[in-house]
Kinemage of the C-alpha trace (Angstrom):
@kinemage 1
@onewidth
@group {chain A} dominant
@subgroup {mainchain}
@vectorlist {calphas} color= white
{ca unk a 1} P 196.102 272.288 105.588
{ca unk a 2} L 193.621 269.939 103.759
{ca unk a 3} L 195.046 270.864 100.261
{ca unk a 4} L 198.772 270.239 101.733
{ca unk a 5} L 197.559 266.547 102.397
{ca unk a 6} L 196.367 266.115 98.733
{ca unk a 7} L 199.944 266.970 97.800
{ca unk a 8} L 201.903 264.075 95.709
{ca unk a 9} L 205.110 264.156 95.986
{ca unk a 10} L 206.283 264.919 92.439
{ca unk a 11} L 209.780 265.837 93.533
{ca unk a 12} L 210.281 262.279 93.840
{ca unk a 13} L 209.031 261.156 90.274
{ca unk a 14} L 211.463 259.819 88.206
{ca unk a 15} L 209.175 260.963 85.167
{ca unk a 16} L 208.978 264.387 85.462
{ca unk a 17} L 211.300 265.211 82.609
{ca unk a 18} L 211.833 268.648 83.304
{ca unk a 19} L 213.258 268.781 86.379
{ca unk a 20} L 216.375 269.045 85.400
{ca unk a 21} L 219.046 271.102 82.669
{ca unk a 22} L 218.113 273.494 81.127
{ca unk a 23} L 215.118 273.681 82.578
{ca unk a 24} L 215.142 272.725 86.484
{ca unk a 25} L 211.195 273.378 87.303
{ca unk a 26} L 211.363 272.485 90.754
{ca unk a 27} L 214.446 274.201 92.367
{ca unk a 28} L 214.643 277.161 89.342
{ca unk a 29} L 213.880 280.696 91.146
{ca unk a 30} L 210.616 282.205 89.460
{ca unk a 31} L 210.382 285.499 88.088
{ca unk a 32} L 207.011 286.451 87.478
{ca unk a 33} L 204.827 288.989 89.046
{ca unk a 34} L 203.360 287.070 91.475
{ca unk a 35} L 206.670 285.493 93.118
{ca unk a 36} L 208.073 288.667 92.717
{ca unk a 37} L 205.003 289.888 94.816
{ca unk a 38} L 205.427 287.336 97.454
{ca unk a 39} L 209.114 288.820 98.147
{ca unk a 40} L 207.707 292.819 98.767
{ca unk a 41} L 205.346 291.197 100.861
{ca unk a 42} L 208.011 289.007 103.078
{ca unk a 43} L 209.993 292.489 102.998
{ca unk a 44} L 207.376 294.840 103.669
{ca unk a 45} L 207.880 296.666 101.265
{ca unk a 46} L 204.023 295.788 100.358
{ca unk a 47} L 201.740 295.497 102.707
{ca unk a 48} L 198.463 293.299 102.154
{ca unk a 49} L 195.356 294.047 104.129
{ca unk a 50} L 192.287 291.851 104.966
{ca unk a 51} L 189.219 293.439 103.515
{ca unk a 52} L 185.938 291.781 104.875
{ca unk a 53} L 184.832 288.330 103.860
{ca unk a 54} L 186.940 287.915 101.217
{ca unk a 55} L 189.738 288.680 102.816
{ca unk a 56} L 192.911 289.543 100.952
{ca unk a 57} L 191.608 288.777 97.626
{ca unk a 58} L 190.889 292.944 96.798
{ca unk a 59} L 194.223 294.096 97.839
{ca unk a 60} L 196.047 290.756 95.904
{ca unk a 61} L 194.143 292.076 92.713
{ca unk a 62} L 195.038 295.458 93.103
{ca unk a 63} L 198.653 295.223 93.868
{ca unk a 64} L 198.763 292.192 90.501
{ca unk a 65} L 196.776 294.624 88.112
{ca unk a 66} L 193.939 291.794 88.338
{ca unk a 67} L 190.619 293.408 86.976
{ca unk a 68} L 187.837 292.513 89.016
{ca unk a 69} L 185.583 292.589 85.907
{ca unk a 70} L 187.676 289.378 84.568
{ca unk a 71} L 185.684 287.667 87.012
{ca unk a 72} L 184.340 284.447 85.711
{ca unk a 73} L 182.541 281.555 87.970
{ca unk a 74} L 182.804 277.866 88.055
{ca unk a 75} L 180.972 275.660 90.225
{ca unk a 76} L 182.477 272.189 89.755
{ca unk a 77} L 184.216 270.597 91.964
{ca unk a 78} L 188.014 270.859 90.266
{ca unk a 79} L 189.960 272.261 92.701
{ca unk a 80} L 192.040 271.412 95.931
{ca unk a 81} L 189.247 273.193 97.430
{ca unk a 82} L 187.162 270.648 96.318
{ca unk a 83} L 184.950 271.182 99.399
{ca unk a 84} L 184.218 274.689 99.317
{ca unk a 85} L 182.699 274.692 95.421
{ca unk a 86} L 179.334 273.655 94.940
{ca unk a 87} L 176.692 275.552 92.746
{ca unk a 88} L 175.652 277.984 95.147
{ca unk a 89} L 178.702 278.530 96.197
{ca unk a 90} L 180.953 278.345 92.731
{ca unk a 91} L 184.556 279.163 92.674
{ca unk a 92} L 185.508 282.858 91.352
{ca unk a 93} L 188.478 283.509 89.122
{ca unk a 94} L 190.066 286.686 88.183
{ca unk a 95} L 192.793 286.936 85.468
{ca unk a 96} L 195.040 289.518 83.122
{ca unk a 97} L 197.043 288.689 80.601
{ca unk a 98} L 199.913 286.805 82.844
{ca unk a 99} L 197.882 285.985 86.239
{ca unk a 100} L 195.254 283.798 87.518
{ca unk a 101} L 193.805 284.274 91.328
{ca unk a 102} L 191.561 281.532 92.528
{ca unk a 103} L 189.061 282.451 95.358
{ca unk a 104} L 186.588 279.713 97.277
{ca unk a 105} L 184.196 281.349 99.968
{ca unk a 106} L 185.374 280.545 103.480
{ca unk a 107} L 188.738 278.409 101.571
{ca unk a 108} L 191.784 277.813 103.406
{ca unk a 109} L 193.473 281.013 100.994
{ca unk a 110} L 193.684 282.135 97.771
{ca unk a 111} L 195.205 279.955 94.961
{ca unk a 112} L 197.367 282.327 92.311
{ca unk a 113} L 198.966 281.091 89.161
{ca unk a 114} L 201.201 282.858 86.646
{ca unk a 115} L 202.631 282.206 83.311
{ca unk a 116} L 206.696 282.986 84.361
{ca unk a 117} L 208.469 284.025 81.491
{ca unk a 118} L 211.200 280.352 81.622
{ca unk a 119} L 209.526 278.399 83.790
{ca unk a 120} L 205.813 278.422 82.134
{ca unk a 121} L 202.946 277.551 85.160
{ca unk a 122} L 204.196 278.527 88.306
{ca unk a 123} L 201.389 277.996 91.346
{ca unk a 124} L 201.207 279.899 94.595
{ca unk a 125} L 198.990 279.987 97.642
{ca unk a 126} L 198.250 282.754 100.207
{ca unk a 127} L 197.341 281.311 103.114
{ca unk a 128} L 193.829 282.744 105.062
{ca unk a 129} L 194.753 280.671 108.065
{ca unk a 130} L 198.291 281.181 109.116
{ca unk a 131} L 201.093 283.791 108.242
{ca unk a 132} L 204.770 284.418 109.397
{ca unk a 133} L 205.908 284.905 112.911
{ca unk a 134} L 206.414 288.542 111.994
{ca unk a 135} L 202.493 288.836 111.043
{ca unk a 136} L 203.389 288.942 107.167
{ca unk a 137} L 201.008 286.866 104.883
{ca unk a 138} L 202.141 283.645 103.905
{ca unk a 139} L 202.798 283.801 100.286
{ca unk a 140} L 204.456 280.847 98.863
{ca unk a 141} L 204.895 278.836 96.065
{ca unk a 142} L 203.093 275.640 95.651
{ca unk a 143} L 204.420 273.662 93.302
{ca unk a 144} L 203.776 269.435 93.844
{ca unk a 145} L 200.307 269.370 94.698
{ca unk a 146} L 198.603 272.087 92.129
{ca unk a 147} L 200.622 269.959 89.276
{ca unk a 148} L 198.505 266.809 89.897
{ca unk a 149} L 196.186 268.626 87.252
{ca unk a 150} L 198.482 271.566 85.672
{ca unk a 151} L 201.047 269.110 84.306
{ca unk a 152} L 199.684 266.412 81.591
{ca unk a 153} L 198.327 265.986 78.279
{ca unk a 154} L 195.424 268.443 79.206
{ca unk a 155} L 198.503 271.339 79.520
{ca unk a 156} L 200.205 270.363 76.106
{ca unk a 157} L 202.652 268.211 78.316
{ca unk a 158} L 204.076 271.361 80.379
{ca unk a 159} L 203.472 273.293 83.452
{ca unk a 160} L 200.713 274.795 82.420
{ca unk a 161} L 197.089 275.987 82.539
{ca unk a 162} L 193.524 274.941 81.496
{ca unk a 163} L 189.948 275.729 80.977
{ca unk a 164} L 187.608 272.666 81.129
{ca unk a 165} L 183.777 271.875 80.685
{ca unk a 166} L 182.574 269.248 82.839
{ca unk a 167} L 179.024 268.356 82.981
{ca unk a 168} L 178.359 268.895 86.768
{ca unk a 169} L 175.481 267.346 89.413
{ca unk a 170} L 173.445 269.933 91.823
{ca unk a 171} L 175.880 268.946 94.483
{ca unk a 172} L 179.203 270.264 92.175
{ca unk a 173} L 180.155 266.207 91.435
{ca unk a 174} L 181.759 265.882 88.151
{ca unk a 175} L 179.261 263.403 86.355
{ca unk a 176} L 182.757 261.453 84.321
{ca unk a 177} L 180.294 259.607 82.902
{ca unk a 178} L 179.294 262.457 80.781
{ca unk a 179} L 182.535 262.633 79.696
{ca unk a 180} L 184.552 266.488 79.548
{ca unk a 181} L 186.693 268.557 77.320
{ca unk a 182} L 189.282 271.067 77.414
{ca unk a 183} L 188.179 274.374 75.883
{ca unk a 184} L 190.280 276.687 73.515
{ca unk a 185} L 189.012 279.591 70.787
{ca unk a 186} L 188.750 276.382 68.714
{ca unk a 187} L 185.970 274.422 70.633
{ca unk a 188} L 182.621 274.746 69.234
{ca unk a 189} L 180.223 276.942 71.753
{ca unk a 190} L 178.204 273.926 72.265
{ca unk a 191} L 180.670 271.844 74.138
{ca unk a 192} L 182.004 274.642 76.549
{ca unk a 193} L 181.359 275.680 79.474
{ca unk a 194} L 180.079 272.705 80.982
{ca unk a 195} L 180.554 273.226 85.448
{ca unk a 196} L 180.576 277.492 84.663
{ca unk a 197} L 178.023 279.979 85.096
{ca unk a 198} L 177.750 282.426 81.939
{ca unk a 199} L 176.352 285.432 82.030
{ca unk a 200} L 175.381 287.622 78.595
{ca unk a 201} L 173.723 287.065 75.350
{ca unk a 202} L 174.911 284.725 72.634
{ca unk a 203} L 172.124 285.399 70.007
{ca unk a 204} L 170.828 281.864 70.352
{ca unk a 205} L 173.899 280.047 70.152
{ca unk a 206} L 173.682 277.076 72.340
{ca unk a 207} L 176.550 275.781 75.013
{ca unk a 208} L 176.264 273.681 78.837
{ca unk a 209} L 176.940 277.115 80.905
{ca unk a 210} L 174.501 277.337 83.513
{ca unk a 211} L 173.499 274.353 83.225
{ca unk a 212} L 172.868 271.192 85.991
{ca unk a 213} L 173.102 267.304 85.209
{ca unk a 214} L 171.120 264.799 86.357
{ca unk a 215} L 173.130 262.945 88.843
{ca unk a 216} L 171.056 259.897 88.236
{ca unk a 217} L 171.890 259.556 84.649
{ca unk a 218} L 175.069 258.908 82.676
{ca unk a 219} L 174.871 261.835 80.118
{ca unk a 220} L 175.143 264.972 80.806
{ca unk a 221} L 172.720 268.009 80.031
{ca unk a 222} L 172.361 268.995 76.473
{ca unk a 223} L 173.473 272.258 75.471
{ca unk a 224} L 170.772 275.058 75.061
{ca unk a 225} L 170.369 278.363 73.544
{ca unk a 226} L 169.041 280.675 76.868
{ca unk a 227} L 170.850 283.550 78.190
{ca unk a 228} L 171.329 284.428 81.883
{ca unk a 229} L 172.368 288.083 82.078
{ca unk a 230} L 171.562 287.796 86.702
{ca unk a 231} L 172.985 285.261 88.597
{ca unk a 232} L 170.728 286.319 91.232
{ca unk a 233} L 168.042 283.621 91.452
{ca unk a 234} L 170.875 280.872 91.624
{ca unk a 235} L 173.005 282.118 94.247
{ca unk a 236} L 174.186 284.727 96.754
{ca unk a 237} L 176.628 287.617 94.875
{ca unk a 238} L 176.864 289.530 98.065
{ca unk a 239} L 180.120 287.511 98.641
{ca unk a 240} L 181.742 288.196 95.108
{ca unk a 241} L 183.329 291.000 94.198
{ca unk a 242} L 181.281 291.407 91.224
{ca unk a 243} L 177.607 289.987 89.814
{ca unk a 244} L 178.927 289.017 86.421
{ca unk a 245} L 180.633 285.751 85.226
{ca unk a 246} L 180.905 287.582 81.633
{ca unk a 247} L 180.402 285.391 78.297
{ca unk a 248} L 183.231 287.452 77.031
{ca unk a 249} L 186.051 287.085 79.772
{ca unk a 250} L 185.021 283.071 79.499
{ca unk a 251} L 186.478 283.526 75.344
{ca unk a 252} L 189.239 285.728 76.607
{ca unk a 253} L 190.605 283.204 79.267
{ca unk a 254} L 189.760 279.845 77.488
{ca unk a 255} L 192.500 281.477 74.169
{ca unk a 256} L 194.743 282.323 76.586
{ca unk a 257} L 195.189 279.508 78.561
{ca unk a 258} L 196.238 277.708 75.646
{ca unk a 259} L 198.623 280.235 74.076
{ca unk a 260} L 200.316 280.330 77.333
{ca unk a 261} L 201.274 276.518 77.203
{ca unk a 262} L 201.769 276.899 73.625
{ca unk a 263} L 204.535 279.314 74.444
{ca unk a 264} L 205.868 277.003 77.388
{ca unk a 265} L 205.946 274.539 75.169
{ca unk a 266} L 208.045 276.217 72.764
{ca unk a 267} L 210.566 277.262 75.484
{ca unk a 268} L 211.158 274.275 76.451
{ca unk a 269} L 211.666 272.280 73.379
{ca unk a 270} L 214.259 275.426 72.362
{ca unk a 271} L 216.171 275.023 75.438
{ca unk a 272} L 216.076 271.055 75.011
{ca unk a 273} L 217.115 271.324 71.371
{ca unk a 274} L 219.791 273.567 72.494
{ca unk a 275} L 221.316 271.604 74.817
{ca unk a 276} L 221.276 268.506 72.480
{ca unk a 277} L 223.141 270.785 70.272
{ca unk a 278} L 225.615 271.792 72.665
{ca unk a 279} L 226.414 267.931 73.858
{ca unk a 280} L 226.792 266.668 70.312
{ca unk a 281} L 229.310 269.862 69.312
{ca unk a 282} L 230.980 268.974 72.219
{ca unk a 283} L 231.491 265.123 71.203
{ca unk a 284} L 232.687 265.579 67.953
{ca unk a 285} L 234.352 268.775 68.189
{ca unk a 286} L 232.148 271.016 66.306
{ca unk a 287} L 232.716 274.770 66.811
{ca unk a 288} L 230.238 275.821 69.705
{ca unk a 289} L 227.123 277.432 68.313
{ca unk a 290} L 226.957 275.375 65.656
{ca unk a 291} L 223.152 274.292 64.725
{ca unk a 292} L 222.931 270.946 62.667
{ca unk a 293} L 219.707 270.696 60.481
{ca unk a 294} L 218.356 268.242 62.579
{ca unk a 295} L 218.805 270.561 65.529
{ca unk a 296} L 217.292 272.896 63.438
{ca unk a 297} L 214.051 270.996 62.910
{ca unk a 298} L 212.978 270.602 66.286
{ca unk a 299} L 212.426 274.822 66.504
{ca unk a 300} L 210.106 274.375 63.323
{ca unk a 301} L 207.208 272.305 65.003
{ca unk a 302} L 206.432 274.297 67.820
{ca unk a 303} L 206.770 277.761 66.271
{ca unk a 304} L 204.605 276.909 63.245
{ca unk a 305} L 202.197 275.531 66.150
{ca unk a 306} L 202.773 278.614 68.052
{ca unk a 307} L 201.881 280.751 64.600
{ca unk a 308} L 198.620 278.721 63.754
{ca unk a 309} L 196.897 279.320 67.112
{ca unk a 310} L 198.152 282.925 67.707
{ca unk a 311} L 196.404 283.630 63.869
{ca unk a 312} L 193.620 281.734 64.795
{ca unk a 313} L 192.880 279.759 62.211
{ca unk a 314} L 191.680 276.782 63.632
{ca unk a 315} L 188.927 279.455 65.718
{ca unk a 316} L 185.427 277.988 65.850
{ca unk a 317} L 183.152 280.940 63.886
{ca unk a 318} L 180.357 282.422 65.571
{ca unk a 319} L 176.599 282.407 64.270
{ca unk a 320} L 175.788 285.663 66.168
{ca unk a 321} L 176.733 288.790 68.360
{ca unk a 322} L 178.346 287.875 71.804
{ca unk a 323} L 177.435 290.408 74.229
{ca unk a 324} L 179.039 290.276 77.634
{ca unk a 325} L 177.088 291.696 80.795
{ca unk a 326} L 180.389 293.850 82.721
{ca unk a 327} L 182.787 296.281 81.548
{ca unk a 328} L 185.490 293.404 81.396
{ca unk a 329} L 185.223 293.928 77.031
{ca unk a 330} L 185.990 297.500 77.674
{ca unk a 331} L 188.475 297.413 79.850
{ca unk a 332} L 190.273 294.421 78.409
{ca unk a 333} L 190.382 296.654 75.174
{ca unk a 334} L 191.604 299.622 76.795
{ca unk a 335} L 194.519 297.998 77.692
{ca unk a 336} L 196.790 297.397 74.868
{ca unk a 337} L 198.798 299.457 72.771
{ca unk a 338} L 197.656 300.696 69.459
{ca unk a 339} L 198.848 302.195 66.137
{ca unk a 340} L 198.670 305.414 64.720
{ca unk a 341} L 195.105 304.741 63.210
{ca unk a 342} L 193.926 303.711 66.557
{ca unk a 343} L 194.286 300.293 65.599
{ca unk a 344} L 194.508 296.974 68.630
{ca unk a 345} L 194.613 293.336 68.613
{ca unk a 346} L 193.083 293.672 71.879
{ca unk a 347} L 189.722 294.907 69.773
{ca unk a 348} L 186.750 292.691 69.416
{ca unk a 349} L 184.593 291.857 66.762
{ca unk a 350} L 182.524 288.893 68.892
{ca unk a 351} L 180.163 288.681 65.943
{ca unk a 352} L 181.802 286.106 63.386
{ca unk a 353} L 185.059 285.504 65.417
{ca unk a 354} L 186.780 286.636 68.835
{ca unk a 355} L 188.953 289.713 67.962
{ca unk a 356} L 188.201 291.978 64.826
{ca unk a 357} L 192.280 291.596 64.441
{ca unk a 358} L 192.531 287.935 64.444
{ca unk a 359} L 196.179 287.913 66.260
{ca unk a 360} L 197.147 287.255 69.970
{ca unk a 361} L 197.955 290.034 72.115
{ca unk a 362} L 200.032 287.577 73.997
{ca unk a 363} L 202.553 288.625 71.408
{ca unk a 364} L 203.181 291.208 73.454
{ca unk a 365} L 203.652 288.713 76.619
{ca unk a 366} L 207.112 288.608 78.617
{ca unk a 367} L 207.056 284.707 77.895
{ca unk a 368} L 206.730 285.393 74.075
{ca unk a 369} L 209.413 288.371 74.199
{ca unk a 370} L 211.540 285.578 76.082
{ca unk a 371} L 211.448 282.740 73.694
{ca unk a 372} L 214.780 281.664 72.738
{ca unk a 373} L 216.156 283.229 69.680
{ca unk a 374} L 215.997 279.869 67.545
{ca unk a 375} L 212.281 279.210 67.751
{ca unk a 376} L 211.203 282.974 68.373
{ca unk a 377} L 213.310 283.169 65.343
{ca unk a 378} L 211.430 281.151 63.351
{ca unk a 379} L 208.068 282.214 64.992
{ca unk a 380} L 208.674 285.650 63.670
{ca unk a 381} L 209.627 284.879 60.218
{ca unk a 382} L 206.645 281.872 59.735
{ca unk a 383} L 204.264 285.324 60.911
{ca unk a 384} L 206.095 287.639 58.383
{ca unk a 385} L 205.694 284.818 55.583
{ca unk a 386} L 201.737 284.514 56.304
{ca unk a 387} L 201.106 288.290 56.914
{ca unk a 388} L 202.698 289.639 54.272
{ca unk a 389} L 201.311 287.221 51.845
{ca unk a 390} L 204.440 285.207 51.063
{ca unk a 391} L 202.638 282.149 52.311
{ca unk a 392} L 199.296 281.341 50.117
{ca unk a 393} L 199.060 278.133 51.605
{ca unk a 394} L 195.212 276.545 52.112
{ca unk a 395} L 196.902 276.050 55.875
{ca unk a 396} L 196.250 280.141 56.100
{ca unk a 397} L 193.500 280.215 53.431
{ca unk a 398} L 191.460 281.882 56.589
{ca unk a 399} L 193.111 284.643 56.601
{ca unk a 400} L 191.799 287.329 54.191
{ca unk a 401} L 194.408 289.776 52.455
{ca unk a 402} L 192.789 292.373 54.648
{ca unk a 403} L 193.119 291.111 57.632
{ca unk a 404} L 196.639 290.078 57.156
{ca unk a 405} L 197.480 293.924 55.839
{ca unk a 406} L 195.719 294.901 59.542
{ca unk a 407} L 197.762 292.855 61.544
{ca unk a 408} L 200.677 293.979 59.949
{ca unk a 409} L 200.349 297.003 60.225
{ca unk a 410} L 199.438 296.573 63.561
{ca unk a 411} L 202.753 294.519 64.570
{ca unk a 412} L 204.536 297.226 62.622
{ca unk a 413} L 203.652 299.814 65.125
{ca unk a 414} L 203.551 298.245 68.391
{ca unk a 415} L 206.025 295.991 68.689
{ca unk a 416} L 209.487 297.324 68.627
{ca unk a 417} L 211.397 294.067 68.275
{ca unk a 418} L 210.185 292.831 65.044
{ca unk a 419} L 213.181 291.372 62.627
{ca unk a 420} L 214.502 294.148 60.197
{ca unk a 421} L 212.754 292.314 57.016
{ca unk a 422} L 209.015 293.199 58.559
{ca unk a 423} L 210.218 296.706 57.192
{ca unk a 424} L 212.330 296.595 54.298
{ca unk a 425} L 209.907 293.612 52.590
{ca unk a 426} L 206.994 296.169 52.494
């Protein structure tokens, strides 16, 4: 395959620091839904069929739990399937809250991602083009050539994932010249979505969706306030599964990309910190378990970075109503759990900020729930000091009384782990 040829051997890199203890990216067994997918498949125990066109991309979304109305389009060329992307013939992606499926019009297969509960970004490919000798898809994992870009700075320095806007040329070039940005719930509307299509209304706020750069100039377009609810006149939908790349699912993915890696990231440095602890007990004979304050410290950064993003306080604030143009808001909404008053942090508010209940629902993500204790420790109890009002620092000035009461409230009912103070400091 073309996209095997692009592959760098990473394997052999002498800097990939976390191929090894505790960690072990590369040889570690992955647990998350789609590797556990690709063994029913090699058993039989699920069978995937070819539907039309776009082959086995329904019945890999159905048997993942992948809404089709997360569908979101981008036509740059930043993929291994480089040559299959172009504007009129962009890229579609489909996500939920722990998978990402990839699909290119006529590609080699379908490109899958998910966010494994130890391991962070694990990548996967399902071949369109060969399969076993027994007739089975060929599911696999596909690790050294998808981490060429879903392992640096970009990721937070892990395995990881990304959202990025990239002025693009009529031909689905990357203009570099115009420089490019990753994208988060922080980034102000007018520097995303650079290389995406964007469909729905965004009561005159201005961004680079939908928009072409002139490939014989340096800079790239200039962001402007015009809403595209049909993709229509630009290219043929008859191939996608849906019309709509939705304003809405665009927010959704470009938060959760980042919370994922944030999490990764937190793993990681855990497990590292842990094992640093365990080697210097070991040399000077300190009881096992024991946690020096210096140990200690290393769990503080990344769950207090963990905490600011998941409250959003950094969040850039809307100027106007966000309307989306599919039933992704809807269903996205429909799918968490709330409290007795009918209460979710999967509710929007898409007016002045993202979510009326400004608190991930990735709190409710395997990866969070597997954290270990030390920094999920400390995650919990930096959330607890903000949301029950303990911490007044101007670092969480943004979050009102109100809202902190909410989310509360919230985590009180839905989340069954919580530490036993939650409860007895009401």
């Amino acid at each position: 395959m073309a996209a095997v040829a692009l592959a760098t051997s990473l394997a052999a890199r002498a800097d990939l620091p976390f191929d090894r203890e505790p960690i072990n990216y590369l040889s570690a067994e992955a647990t998350d839904p789609v590797g556990e997918l690709a063994k029913l498949v090699e058993s039989k125990k699920v069978v995937l069929e070819r539907e039309g066109p776009t082959g086995y991309l329904k019945a890999l979304l159905k048997a993942l739990d992948v809404p089709v109305s997360s569908q979101v389009l981008v036509f740059s060329k930043s993929s291994l399937q480089i040559s299959k992307i172009s504007p009129k013939r962009p890229r579609a992606i489909y996500f939920n809250d722990d998978i990402y499926v990839g699909y290119c019009q006529n590609g080699e297969g379908i490109e899958l991602s998910a966010a494994d509960s130890q391991l962070g970004g694990v990548f996967y490919f399902l071949s369109e083009e060969e399969e076993r000798d027994d007739g089975t898809p060929l599911l696999e994992r596909r690790t050294h050539d998808c981490l060429q870009c879903h392992f640096s700075g970009r990721t937070e320095g892990v395995p990881g994932h990304l959202v990025r806007s990239i002025p693009t040329e009529p031909s689905g070039r990357l203009l570099f010249s115009a420089g490019s940005s990753v994208t988060t719930h922080d980034s102000p509307l007018a520097e995303r979505w650079g290389g995406w299509y964007v469909t729905g209304k965004a009561s005159g706020q201005a961004h680079l969706g939908n928009l072409l750069a002139d490939p014989t100039s340096r800079d790239g377009p200039k962001p402007i306030a015009k809403d595209v609810l049909d993709l229509g006149a630009r290219l043929n939908l008859k191939p996608y599964l849906s019309p709509h790349s939705d304003i809405v699912a665009l927010m959704v993915l470009e938060h959760q990309v980042k919370m994922h890696n944030l999490i990764t990231v937190a793993n990681y440095q855990a497990k590292l910190a842990l094992q640093y602890a365990r080697e210097i007990n070991k040399a000077f004979g300190e009881p096992e378990g024991t946690i020096s304050e210096t140990t200690a410290r290393r769990f503080d950064g990344p769950a207090e970075k963990l905490v600011r993003y998941m409250l959003f306080i950094d969040e850039t604030e809307l100027e106007g109503k966000i309307e989306g143009t599919s039933e992704f808001a809807a269903e996205f909404a429909g799918r968490g759990p709330r409290d007795p008053q009918g209460r979710s942090l999967r509710d929007f508010d898409l007016t002045t900020r993202m979510f009326k209940y400004p608190c991930s629902y990735l709190i409710y993500s395997k990866a969070f729930d597997a954290l270990p204790a030390p920094v999920k420790d400390r995650a919990y109890r930096r959330l607890w000091e903000v949301l029950s009002g303990k911490d007044q620092s101007e670092d969480y000035a943004r979050r009102t009384s109100e809202e902190r009461q909410a989310i509360l409230e919230i985590l009180l009912a839905t989340k069954p782990d919580l530490p036993d103070y939650w409860r007895e400091g009401r």
